[in-house]
N, C-alpha and C positions, 0 to 999 in steps of 0.2 A: 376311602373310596369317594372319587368325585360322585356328586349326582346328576343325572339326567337331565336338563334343562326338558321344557312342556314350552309350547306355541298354542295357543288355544286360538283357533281361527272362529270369530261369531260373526252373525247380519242375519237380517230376516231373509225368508225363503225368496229364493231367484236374485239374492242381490249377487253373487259369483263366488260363494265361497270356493264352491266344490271345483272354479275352473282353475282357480289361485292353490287348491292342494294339488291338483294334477301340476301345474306348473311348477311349485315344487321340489315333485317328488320328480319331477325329469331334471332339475337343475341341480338337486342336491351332493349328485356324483361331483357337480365342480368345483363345490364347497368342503369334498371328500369326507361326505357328510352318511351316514346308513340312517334314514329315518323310520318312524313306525309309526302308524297310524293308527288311533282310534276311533270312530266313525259313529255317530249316532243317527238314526232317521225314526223318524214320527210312526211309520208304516209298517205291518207286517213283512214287506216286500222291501228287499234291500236292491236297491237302485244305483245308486251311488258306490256303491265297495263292487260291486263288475266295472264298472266305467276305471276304476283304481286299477283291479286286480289286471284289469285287459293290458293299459300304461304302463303295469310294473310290476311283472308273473309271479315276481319273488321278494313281494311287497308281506313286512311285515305287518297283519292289519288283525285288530279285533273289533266286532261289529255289535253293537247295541241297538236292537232297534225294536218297533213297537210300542215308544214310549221317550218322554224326553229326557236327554241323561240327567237332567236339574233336577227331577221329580220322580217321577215310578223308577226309572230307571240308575238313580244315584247307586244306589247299594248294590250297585255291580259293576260300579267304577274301579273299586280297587283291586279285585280279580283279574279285571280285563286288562290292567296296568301292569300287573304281577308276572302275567301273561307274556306283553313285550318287551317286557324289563327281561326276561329269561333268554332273548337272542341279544342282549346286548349291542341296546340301539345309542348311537350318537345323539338322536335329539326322537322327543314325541310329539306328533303334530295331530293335536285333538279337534275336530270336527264339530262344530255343536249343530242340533238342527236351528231354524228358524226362530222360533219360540224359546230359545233355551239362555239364561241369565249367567253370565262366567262367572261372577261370581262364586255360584254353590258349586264349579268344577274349582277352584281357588281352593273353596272348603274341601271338599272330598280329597286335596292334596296334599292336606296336612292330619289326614290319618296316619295313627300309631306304625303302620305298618309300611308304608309310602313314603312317610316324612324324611326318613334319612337316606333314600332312593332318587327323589325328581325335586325339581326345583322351577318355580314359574320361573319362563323366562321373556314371556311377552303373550299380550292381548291384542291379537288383531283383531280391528272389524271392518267388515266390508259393507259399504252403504249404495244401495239402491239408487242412482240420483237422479232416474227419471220421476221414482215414486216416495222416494223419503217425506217428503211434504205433504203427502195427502196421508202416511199412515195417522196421527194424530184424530182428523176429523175421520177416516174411516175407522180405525178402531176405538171410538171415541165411548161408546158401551162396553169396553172391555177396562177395565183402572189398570189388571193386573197387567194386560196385554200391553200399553201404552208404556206402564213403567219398565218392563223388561226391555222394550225395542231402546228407552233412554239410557237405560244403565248401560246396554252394549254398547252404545257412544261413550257412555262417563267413566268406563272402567278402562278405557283402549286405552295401549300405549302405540298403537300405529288405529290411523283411519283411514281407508280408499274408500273414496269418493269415486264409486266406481259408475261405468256407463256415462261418460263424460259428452261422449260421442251424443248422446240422445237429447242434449238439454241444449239451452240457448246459453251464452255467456253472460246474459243478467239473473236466468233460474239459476247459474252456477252461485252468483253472487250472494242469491238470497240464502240458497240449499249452505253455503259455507258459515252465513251470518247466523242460520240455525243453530246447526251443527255446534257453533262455537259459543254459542248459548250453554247448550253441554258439556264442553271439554274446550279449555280455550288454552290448554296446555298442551297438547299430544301432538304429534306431527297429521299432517294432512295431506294427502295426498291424490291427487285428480289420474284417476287411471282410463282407460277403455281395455275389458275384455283381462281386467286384473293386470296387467302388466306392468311393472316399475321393478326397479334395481333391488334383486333380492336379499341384495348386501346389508337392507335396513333392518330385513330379520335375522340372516343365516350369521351378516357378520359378526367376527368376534364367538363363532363357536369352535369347537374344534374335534376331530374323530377320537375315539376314545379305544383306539387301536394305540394312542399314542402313549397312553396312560397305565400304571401297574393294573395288571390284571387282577380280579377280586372275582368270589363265588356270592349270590346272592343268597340271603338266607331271611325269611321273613317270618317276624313273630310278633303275634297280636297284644305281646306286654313291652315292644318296642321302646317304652317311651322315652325312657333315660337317655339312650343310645340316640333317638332323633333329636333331644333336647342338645345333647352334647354334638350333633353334628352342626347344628347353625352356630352354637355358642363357640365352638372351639374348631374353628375348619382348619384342613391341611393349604395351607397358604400356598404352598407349591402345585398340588393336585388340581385346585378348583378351579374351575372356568373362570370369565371376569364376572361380576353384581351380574343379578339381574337388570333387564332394561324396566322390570313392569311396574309401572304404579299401586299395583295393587301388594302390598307386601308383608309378608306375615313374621313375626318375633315368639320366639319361644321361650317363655320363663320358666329356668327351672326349680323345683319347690322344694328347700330341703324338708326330711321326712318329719324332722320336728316341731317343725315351724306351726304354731295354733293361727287355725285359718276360720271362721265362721263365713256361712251364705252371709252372712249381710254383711263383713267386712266386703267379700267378692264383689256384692251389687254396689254397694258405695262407689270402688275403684272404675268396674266398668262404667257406672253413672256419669262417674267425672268425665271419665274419656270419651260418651254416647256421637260426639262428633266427628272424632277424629274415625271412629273404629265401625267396621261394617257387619262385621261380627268376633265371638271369640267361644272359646271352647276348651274345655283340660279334664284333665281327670284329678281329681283334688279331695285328698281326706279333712274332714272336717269333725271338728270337735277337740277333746283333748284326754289321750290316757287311755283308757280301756274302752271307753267310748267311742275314741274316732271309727267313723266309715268313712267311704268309697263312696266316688259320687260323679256321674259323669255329668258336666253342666256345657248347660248350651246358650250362648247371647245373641240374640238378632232380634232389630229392631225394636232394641229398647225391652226388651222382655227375657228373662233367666227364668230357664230351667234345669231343674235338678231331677237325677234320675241316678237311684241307688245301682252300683256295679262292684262287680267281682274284680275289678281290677289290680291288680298288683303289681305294675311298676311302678317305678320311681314317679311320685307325683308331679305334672307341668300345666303352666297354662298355653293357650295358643290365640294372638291377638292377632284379627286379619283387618287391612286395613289401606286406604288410600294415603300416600306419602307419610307415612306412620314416621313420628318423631321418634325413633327405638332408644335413644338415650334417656330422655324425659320420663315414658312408658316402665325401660327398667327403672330407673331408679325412683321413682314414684310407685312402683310395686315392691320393692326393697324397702323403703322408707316406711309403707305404709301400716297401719294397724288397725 
């Protein structure tokens, strides 16, 4: 079973996300594409999924809101996915609000239960560029707020430079020389009113009408089964790579293998640069002894948290241009 490719559309509030998912989803018939949306807003009041639903009656859409899907509202990411995944969409185009870091939508997509279902397939962000330049000194009392608005440039694998129409072509020059402070890698792109060739996202995907049909079936001791889908894909079935920078490796654990926390913090230590975060379900000890353990790494810090889990043991390494050769075999090698 191919998996789902994910678009994760981010920018801070008013820079155009929500005009670039309308445009989209009116284009995506020419790409013979069926997409679904997931939509998150800050507000108790959903706003933005009427403005969808009006565009496109029979728009497959679940709506998050009251909360941002990175934080209160994570742990209702994979239902909501579960959800679309059930009309059997060609591609999912995730929405984040203003405030929201794609990263932790990256994490939330390599749950047990997801993992062998979607597949990142790009991080768009879309930039303000009348005001990009003054969020800094205005949210300059905020640390966490600052850092979220730079991550969503340094995780993109496409950036509009949107509102192009608003600036002079020397604040163009500087807003680019910023930007590129951040990400001197990603494509850039100068839009007004979101607009550019949507070939940069949609191409290269393809409808999944075209593809053997398969019934979906989700279970929360998945893990073997998503291990085995990255490690061994159907060559013939699967779309091409992902485009996204951001990219995650599944190692799978054999069940006998003696593993200790502090072999794990070593490994992850070494790698504290390359990797953005990591996470598995991992027995530890050895004999009559081992447990179950679910471990979490972000930002340099591991935790362990005792679980009842019972699949086949893996880890889950998420990461910017992740060296996956080195990675494996530096996890095979290691003791």
């Amino acid at each position: 079973m191919s998996k789902v490719p994910v678009i994760v559309i981010s920018g801070f509030l008013g820079s155009g996300k929500t005009t670039l998912l309308l445009r989209m989803l009116r284009e995506a018939a020419a790409f013979q594409l069926l997409p679904a949306v997931l939509m998150n807003e800050l507000g108790k009041q959903d706003v933005d999924g009427h403005l969808l639903q009006e565009a496109s009656p029979d728009l497959n859409l679940a709506k998050l809101l009251d909360g941002c899907i990175c934080c209160s509202k994570k742990s209702d990411i994979s239902g909501s996915i579960k959800q679309l995944l059930m009309r059997k969409p060609d591609v999912i185009l995730i929405e984040l609000t203003g405030v929201a870091n794609p990263e932790e939508i990256v994490d939330a997509l390599t749950e047990p239960a997801l993992l062998p279902h979607v597949k990142l397939h790009q991080v768009v962000t879309v930039l303000d560029a009348e005001h990009v330049l003054e969020y800094n000194s205005i949210f300059a009392s905020d640390r966490e707020l600052v850092h979220t608005l730079r991550r969503q440039m340094e995780v993109a694998d496409l950036l509009l430079l949107n509102k192009t129409d608003l600036v002079t072509d020397k604040q163009l020059k500087s807003i680019e020389k910023t930007v590129r402070k951040s990400n001197e890698r990603s494509l850039l792109l100068h839009t007004t009113h979101s607009l550019f060739d949507l070939n940069f996202i949609f191409g290269g995907l393809s409808s999944r009408q075209q593809q053997p049909s398969s019934s979906l079936v989700f279970n929360k001791n998945m893990g073997l089964q998503a291990v085995k889908t990255i490690k061994e894909p159907n060559k013939t079935a699967e779309r091409p790579a992902s485009f996204s920078r951001i990219q995650t490796l599944a190692i799978p654990i054999e069940d006998d293998r003696l593993i200790t926390k502090r072999s794990v913090e070593l490994y992850l230590a070494k790698w504290r640069k390359t990797l953005l975060r990591a996470k598995g379900y991992l027995r530890i000890g050895n004999g009559d002894k081992r447990e179950a353990y679910l471990m979490q790494f972000a930002g340099n810090r591991t935790h362990w948290q005792p679980t009842a889990f019972q699949g086949t043991p893996y880890l889950i390494l998420i990461g910017l241009d992740l060296d996956r050769h080195s990675l494996e075999d530096d996890w095979n090698n290691y003791q």
